[in-house]
C-alpha positions in Angstrom: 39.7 10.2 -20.1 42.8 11.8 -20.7 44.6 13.0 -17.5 46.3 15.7 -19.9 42.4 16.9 -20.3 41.7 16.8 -17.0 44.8 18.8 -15.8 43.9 21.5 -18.1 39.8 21.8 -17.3 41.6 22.1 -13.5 43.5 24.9 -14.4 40.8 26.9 -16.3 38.5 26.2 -13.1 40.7 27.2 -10.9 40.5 31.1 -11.1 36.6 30.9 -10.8 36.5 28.4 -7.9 38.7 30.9 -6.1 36.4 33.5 -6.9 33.9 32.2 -5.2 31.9 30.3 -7.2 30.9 26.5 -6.5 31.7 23.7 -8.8 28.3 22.3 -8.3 27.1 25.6 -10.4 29.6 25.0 -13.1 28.9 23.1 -16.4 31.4 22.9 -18.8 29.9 23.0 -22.6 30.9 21.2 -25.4 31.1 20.2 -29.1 28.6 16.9 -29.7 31.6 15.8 -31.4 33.8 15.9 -28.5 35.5 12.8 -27.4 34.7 14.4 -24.0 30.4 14.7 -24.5 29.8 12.8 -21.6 27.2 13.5 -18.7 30.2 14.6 -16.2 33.7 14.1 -15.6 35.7 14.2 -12.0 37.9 16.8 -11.2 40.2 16.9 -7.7 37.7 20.0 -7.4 35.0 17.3 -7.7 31.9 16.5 -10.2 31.8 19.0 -13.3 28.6 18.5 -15.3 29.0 18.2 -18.9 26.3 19.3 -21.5 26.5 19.8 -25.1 26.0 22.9 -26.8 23.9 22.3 -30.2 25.5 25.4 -31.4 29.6 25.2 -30.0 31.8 23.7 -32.9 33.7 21.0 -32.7 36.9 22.9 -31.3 35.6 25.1 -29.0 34.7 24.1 -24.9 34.0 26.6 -22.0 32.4 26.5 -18.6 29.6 28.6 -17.2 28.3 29.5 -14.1 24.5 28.3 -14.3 22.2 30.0 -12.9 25.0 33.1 -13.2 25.5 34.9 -10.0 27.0 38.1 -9.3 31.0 38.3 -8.6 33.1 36.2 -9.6 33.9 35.2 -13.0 31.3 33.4 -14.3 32.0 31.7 -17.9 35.9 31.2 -19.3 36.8 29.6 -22.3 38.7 26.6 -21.8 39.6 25.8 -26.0 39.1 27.1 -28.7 40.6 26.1 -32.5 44.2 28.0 -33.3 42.7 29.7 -36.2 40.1 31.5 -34.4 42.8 32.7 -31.9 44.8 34.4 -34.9 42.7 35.7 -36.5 41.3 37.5 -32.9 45.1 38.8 -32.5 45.3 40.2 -36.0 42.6 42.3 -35.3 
């Protein structure tokens, strides 16, 4: 896997690790047609399951807190396509 990829998952789970939550409770979800639709991948944080989203785009990846607890954050996006970002800040 790319360590580009990797470097960037780590710094989108940063801020929730440090809010408390564990990264055994994490899943990140993806596209099936992501090169990354795999059943985990390592972080330095350790194992991040991986689970395919039937309904995500190709595109579009974020992790979730499952089951979601309270405080914390508990889902961020970690991509999603340039379009759908401008057309959010034209808004």
């Amino acid at each position: 896997m790319n360590e580009r990829v990797i470097a960037y998952i780590e710094y989108k789970l940063r801020p929730m690790l440090k809010s408390g939550k564990h990264i055994g409770r994490l899943v990140l979800y993806v596209s099936r047609q992501a090169d990354i639709a795999e059943d985990h991948i390592i972080t330095k944080f350790g194992r991040l399951r991986v689970a395919v989203g039937e309904y995500i785009p190709k595109g579009y990846a974020y992790i979730l807190e499952q089951p979601l607890s309270k405080g914390g954050l508990g889902f961020v996006w970690v991509t999603h396509p340039p379009q759908a970002i401008k057309e959010q800040s034209s808004s």
